[in-house]
C-alpha positions as CSV (number, residue, x, y, z in Angstrom):
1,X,-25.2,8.4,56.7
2,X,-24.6,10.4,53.6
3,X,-20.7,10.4,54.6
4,X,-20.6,6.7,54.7
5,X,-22.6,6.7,51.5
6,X,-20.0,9.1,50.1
7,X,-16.8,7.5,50.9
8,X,-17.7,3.5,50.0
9,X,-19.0,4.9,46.6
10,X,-15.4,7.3,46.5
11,X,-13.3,3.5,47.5
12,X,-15.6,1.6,44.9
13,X,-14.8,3.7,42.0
14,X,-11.7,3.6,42.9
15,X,-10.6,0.2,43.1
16,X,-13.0,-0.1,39.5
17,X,-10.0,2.5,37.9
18,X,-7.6,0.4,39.3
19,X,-8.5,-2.7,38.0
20,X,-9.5,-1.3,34.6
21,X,-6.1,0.7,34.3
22,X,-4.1,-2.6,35.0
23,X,-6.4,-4.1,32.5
24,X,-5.8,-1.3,29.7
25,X,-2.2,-2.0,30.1
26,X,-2.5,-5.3,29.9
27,X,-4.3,-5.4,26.4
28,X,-2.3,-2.3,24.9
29,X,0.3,-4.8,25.0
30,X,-1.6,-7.3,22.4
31,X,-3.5,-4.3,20.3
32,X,-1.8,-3.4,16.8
33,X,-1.5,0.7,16.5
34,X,-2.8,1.3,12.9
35,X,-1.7,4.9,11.3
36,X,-4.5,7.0,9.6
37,X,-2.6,5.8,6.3
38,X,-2.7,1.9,7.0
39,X,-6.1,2.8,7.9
40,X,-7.2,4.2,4.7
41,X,-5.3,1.6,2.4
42,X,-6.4,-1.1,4.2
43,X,-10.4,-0.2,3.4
44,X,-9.4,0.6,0.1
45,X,-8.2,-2.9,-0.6
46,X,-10.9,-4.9,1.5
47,X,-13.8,-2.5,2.0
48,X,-17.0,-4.2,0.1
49,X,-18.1,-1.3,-1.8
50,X,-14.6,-0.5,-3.4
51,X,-14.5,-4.1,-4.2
52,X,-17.9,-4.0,-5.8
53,X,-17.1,-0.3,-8.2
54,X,-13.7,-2.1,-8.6
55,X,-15.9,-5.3,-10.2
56,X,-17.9,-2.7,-12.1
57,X,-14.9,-1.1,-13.6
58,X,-13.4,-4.7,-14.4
59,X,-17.2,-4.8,-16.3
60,X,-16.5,-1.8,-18.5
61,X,-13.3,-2.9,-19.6
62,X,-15.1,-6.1,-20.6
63,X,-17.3,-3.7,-22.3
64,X,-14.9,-1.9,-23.7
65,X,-12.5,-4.5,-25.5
66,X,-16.2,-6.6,-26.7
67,X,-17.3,-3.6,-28.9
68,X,-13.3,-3.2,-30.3
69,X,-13.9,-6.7,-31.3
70,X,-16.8,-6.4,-32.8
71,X,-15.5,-5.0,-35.8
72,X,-13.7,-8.1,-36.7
73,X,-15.3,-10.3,-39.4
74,X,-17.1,-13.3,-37.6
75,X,-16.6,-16.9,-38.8
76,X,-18.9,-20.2,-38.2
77,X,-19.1,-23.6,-39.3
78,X,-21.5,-25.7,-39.1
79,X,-22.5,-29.8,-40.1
80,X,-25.7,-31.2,-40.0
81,X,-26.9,-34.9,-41.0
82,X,-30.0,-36.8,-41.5
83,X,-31.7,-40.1,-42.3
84,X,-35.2,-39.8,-44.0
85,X,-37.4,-43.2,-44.3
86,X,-39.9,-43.8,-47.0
87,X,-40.5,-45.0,-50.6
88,X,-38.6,-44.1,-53.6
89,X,-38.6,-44.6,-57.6
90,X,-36.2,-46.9,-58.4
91,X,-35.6,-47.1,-62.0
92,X,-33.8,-50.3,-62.0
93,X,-37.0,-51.9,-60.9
94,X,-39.5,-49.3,-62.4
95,X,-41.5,-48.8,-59.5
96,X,-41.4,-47.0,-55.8
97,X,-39.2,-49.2,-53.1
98,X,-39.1,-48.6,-49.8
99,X,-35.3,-47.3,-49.4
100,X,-33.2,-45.6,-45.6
101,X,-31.4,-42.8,-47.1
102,X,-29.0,-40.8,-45.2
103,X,-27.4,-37.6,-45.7
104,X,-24.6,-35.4,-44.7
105,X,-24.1,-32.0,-44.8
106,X,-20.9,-28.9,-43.6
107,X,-20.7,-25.3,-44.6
108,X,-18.8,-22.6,-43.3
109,X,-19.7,-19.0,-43.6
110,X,-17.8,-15.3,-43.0
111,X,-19.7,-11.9,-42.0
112,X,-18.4,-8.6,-42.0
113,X,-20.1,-5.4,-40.9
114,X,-18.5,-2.6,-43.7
115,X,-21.1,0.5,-42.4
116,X,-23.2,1.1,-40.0
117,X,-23.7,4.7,-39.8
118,X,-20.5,4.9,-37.4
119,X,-22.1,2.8,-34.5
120,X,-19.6,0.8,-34.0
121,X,-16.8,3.2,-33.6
122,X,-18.9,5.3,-31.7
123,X,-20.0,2.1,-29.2
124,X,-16.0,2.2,-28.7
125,X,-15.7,5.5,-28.2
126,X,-19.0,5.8,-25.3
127,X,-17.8,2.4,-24.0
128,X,-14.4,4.0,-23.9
129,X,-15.2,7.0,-21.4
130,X,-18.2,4.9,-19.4
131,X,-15.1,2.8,-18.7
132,X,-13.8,6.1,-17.3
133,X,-16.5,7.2,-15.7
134,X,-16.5,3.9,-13.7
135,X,-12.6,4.9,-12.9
136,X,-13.8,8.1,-11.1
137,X,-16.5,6.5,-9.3
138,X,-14.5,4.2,-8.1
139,X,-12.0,7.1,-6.9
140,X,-14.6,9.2,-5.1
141,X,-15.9,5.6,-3.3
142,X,-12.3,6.0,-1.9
143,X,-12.3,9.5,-0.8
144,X,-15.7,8.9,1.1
145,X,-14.5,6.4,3.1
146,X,-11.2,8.0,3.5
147,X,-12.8,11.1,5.2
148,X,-15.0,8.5,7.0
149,X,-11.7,7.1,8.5
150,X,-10.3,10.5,9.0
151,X,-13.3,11.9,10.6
152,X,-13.2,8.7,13.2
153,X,-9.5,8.7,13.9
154,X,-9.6,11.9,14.7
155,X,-12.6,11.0,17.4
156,X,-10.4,8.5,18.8
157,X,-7.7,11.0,19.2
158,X,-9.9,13.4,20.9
159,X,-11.2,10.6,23.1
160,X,-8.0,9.8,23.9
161,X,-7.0,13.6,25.2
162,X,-10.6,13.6,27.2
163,X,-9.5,10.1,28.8
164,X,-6.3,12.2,29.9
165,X,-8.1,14.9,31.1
166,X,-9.9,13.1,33.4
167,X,-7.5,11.1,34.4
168,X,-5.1,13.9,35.2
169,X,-7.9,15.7,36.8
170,X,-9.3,12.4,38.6
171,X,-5.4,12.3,40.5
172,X,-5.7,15.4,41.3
173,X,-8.9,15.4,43.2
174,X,-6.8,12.4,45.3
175,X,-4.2,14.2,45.9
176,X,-6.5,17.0,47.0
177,X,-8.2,14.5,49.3
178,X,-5.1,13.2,50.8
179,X,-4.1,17.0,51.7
180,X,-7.6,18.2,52.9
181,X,-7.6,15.0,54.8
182,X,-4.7,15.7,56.7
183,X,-5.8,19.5,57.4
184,X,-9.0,17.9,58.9
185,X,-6.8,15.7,60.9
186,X,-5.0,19.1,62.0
187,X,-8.2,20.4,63.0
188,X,-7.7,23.2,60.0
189,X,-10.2,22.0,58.0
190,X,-13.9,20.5,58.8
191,X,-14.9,17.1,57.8
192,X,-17.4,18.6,55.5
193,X,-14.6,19.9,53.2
194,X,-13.4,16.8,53.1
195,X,-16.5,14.7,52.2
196,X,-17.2,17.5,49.7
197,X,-13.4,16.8,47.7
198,X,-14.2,13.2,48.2
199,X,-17.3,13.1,46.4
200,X,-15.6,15.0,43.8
201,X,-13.0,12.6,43.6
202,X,-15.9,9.9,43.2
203,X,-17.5,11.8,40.7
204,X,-14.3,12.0,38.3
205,X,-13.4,8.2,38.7
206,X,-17.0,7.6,37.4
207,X,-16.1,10.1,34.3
208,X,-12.6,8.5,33.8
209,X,-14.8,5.1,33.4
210,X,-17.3,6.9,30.5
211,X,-14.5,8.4,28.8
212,X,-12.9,4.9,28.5
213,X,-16.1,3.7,27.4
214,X,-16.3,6.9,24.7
215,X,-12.6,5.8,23.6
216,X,-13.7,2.0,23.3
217,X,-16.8,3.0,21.3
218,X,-15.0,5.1,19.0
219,X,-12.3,2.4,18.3
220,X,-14.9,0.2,18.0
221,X,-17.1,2.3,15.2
222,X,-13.1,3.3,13.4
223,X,-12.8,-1.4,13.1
224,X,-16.5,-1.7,12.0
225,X,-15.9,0.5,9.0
226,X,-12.8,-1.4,8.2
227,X,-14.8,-4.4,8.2
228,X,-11.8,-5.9,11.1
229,X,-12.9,-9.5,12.5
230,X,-11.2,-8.6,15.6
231,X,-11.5,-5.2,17.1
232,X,-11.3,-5.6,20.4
233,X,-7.5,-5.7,18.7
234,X,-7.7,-2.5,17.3
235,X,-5.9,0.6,18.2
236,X,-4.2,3.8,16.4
237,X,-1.5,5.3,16.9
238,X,-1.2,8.7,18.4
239,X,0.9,11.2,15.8
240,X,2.5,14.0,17.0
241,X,0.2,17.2,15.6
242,X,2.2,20.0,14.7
243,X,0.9,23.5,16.3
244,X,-2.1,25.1,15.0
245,X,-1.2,27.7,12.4
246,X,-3.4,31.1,11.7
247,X,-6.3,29.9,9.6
248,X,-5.2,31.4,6.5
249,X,-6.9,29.9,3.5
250,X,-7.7,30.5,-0.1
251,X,-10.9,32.1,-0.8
252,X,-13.8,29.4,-1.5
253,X,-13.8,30.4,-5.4
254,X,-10.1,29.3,-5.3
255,X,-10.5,26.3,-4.4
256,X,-13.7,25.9,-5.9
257,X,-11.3,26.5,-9.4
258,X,-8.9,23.5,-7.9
259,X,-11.6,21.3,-7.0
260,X,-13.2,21.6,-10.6
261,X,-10.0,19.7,-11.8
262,X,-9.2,17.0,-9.7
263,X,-12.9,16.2,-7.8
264,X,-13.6,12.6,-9.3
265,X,-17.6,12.9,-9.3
266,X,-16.9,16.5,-11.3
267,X,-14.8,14.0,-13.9
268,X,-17.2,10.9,-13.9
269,X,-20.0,13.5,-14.8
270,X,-18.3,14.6,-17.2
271,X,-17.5,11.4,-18.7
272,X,-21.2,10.7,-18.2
273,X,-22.4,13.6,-20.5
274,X,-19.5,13.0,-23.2
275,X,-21.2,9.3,-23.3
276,X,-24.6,10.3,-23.5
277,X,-23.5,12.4,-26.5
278,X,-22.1,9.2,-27.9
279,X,-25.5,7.4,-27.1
280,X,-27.7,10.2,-29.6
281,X,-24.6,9.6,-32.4
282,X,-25.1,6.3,-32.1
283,X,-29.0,6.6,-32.4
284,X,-28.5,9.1,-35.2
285,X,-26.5,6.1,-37.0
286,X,-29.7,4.3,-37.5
287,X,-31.2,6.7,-40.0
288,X,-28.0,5.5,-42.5
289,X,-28.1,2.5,-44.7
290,X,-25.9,-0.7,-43.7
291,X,-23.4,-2.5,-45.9
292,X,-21.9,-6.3,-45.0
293,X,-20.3,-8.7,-47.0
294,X,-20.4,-12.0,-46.6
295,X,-18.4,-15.5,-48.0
296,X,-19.4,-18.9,-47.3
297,X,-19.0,-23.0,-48.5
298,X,-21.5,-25.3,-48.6
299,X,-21.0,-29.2,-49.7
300,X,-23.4,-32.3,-49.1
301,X,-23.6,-36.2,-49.6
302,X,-26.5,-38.6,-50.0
303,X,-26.5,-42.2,-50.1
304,X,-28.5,-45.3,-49.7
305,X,-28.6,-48.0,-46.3
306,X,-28.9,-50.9,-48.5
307,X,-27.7,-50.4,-51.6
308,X,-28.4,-53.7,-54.1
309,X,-27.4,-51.8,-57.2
310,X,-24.0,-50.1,-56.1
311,X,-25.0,-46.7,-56.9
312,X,-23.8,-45.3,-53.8
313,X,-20.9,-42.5,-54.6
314,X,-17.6,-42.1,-51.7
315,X,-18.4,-39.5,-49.7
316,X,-15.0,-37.6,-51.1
317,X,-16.5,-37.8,-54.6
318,X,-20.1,-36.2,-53.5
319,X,-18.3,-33.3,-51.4
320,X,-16.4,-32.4,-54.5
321,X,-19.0,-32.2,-56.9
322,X,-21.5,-30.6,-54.4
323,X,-19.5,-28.2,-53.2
324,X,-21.1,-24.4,-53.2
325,X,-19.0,-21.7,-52.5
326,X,-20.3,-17.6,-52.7
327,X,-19.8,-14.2,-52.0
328,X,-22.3,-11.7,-51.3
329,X,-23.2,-8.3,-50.1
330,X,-26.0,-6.8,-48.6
331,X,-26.9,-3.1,-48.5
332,X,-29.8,-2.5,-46.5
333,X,-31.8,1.0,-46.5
334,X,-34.1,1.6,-43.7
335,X,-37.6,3.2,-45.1
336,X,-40.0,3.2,-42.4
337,X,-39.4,1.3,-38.6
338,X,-42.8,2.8,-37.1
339,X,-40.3,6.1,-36.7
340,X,-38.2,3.9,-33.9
341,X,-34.8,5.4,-35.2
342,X,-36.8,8.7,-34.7
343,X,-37.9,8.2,-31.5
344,X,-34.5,7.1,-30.1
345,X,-33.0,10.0,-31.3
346,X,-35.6,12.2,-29.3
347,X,-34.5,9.6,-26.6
348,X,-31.0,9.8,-26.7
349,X,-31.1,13.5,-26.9
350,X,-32.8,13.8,-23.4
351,X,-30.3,11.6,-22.3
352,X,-27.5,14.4,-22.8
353,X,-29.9,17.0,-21.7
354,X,-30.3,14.5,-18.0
355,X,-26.4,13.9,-18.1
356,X,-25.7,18.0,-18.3
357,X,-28.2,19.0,-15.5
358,X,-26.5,16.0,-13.4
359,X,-23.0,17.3,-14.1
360,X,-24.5,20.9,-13.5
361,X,-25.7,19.5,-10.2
362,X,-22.5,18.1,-9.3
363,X,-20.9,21.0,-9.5
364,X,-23.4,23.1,-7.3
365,X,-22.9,20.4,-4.5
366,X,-19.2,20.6,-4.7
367,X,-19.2,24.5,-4.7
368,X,-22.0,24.2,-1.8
369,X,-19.5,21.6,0.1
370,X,-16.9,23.9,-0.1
371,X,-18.7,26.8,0.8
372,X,-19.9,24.9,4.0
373,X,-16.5,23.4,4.9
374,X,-14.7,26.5,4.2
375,X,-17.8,28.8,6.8
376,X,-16.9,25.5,9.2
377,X,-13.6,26.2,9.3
378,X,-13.9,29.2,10.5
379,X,-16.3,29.0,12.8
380,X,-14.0,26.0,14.4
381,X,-11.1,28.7,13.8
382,X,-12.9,30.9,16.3
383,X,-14.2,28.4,18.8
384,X,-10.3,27.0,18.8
385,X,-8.8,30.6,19.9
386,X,-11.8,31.4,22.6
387,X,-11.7,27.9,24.1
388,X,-7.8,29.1,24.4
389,X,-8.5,32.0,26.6
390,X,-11.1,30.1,28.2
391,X,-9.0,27.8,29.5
392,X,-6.1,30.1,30.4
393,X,-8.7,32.3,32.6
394,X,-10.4,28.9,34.1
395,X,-7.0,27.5,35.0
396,X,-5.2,31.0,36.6
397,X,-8.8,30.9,38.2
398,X,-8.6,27.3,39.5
399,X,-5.0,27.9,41.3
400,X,-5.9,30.9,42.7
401,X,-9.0,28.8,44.2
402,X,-7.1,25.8,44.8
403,X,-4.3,28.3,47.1
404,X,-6.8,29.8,48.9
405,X,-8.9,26.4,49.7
406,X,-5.2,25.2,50.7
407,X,-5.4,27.3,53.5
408,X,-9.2,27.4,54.0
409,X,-9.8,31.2,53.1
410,X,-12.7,28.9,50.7
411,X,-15.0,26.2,51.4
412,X,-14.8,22.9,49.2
413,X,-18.4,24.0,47.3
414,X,-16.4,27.1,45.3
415,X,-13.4,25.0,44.8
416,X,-14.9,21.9,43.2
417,X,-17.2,24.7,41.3
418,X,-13.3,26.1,39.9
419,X,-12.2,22.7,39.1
420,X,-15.7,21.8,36.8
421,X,-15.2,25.2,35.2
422,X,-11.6,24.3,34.2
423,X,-12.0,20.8,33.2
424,X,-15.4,21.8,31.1
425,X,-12.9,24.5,29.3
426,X,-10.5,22.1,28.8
427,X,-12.7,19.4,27.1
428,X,-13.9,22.2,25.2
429,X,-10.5,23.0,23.7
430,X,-9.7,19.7,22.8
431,X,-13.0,19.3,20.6
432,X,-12.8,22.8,19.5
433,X,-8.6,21.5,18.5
434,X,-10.0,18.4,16.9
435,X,-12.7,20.3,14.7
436,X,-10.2,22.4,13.5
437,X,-7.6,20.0,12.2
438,X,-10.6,18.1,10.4
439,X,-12.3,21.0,9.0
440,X,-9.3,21.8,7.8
441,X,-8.0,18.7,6.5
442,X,-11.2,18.5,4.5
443,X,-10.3,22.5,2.8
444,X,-7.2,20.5,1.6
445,X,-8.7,17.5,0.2
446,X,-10.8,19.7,-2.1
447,X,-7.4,21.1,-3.1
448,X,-5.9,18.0,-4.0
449,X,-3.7,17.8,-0.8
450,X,-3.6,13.8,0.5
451,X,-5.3,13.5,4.2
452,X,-2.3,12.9,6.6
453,X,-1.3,13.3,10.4
């Protein structure tokens, strides 16, 4: 019963890696290969949160080019008019008459800020490197989500090289089944052997269908972060790697020293301090007097609804002779503002004190980060040249098993046992491959180096 069992299972899984293969052919054919770089430049054009910094930097500049204007001398005009009911004295008729009067009235008027203690030019100035800052945050958004892209291409690619792995081992298991089956047939082998390479061969179908559905995950988790509408459409494209080198990097200091220069969060902290400095100048502004002039024109008109007597005047006549014009300045000298000016000083001076710990901060994470993806690389270094020898032992191992069950001096229980050993080596080289090239890739993205494969 458990032969039977054994066999339809082997013929279902087959015929499901048939149809699935013929399938995956089908749909490569319609599936777009992205690159890692088409890959990164497309989420830096449509992802959501670069398009939101990008809106905040677009903000800044607004910022920015307000507080230059600013310092321009302002101008407004301005008309009003009225009509007032009620009685007046009307000397013509010595005695009050109820009269409609209406009135007219335009000025104009000219401001100009000559000192404020330097607040405006230093507004310009913090508004200046904010508009910065917003520049590098904008910049380390994109490297996030380029090493998010590079971390998940690379998982592709791996899943990829498992998929052929078991594959490769999947038609070899057949191939042993087909021989072992025709040794049975000669009466060299017993029907147990058989089954047993069989059910192996059952076994590996079933991991060639997980691996396809690791692969079609991973693509799947690679279109999601790049926002795609359509990614059962997606694929990459498969580079060529070039052989891993010796691990030979700079010490972490030294690229600590590189990353220092060219790390955007180190730069938008900065930025961030220089316009918290800005911020207490501008408080300490408040404690100096302020000086604006000012020029403006004035002119009115008055006359009557009904006018018996003709003793309205044109309304060209009454602008003329009402017409006001000055000139003024105003110094003002603050005395006492319930020690406001004080207290935002005291403010503004805890601001820089926040904005140095945070850039103080930022540069313990980066020298953490590169500490840890420096000890990483290493370690993946290691694993990478151990899962080498690993695999060379468990495959001279397998072929020496798979000879001697050729000619039955093994049973089919220490073979399949050889074949697990060299296919769980094998899977372990490829993610110990994988690690490497991204722990790696990572070292040279804190040096400046742009992520390519």
């Amino acid at each position: 019963m458990k032969s039977i069992i054994a066999i339809a299972t082997f013929c279902l899984l087959a015929i499901n890696i048939q149809a699935q293969d013929s399938l995956k052919v089908e749909w490569q054919g319609q599936k777009k290969q992205w690159s890692l770089l088409e890959c990164i430049n497309y989420a830096h054009t449509n992802n959501i949160t670069i398009q939101r910094q990008t809106v905040n930097t677009q903000y800044q500049e607004n910022l920015l080019k307000q507080s230059k204007l600013d310092r321009l001398p302002d101008l407004n005009a301005s008309t009003d008019g009225s009509l007032s009911f009620g009685y007046t004295w009307v000397q013509q008729e010595a005695q009050n008459v109820d009269q409609t009067i209406q009135s007219l009235g335009i000025s104009a008027n000219s401001n100009i800020n000559v000192f404020s203690g330097l607040t405006a030019s230093n507004t310009i100035k913090r508004n200046k490197v904010n508009l910065l800052a917003a520049i590098e945050d904008m910049e380390k958004t994109k490297n996030d989500i380029g090493l998010q892209i590079t971390g998940h291409y690379l998982q592709i690619l791996f899943d990829k090289e498992l998929l052929n792995v078991a594959e490769e081992q999947y038609e070899t298991s057949k191939l042993q089944a087909e021989r072992t089956k025709k040794l049975v047939d000669a009466g060299s082998q017993a029907m147990g052997s058989y089954l047993e390479i069989k059910s192996q061969a059952a076994k590996e179908a079933l991991n060639v269908t997980q691996q396809q559905n690791a692969l079609g995950i991973s693509l799947l988790d690679l279109a999601q972060l790049l926002d795609l509408e359509r990614p059962i459409e997606f694929d990459i494209l498969s580079p060529e790697l070039p052989e891993l080198s010796a691990f030979t990097p700079e010490p972490p200091a030294d690229i600590y020293s590189m990353a220092l220069e060219i790390m955007p969060e180190i730069k938008s902290a900065t930025y961030n301090t220089e316009s918290a400095e800005y911020d207490l100048k501008i408080a300490k502004g408040n404690y100096y007097p302020t000086l604006g002039v000012g020029a403006g024109m004035s002119t009115n008109a008055n006359w009557l609804a009904d006018d018996p007597y003709d003793s309205n005047r044109s309304l060209d006549e009454q602008f003329k002779t009402n017409r006001n014009t000055y000139v003024g300045a105003r110094l003002s000298i603050p005395i006492f503002n319930r020690l406001q000016a004080r207290n935002n000083v005291a403010n503004a001076k805890l601001g820089v004190m926040d904005a140095q710990y945070l850039l103080k901060q930022e540069k313990l994470n980066l020298r953490k980060k590169i500490q840890q993806a420096y000890g990483n690389a290493v370690a993946s270094y290691n694993k990478y040249l151990s899962s080498q020898e690993a695999v060379n032992s468990f495959a001279e191992s397998f072929r020496y098993t798979e000879k001697k069950f050729n000619v039955g001096l093994v049973n089919s229980v220490d073979y399949n046992v050889a074949k697990t050993d060299y296919t769980r080596a094998q899977s372990d080289l490829l993610q110990a491959k994988y690690e490497y090239i991204l722990r790696t890739k990572i070292l040279d993205f804190y040096k400046g180096i742009p992520i390519e494969l």
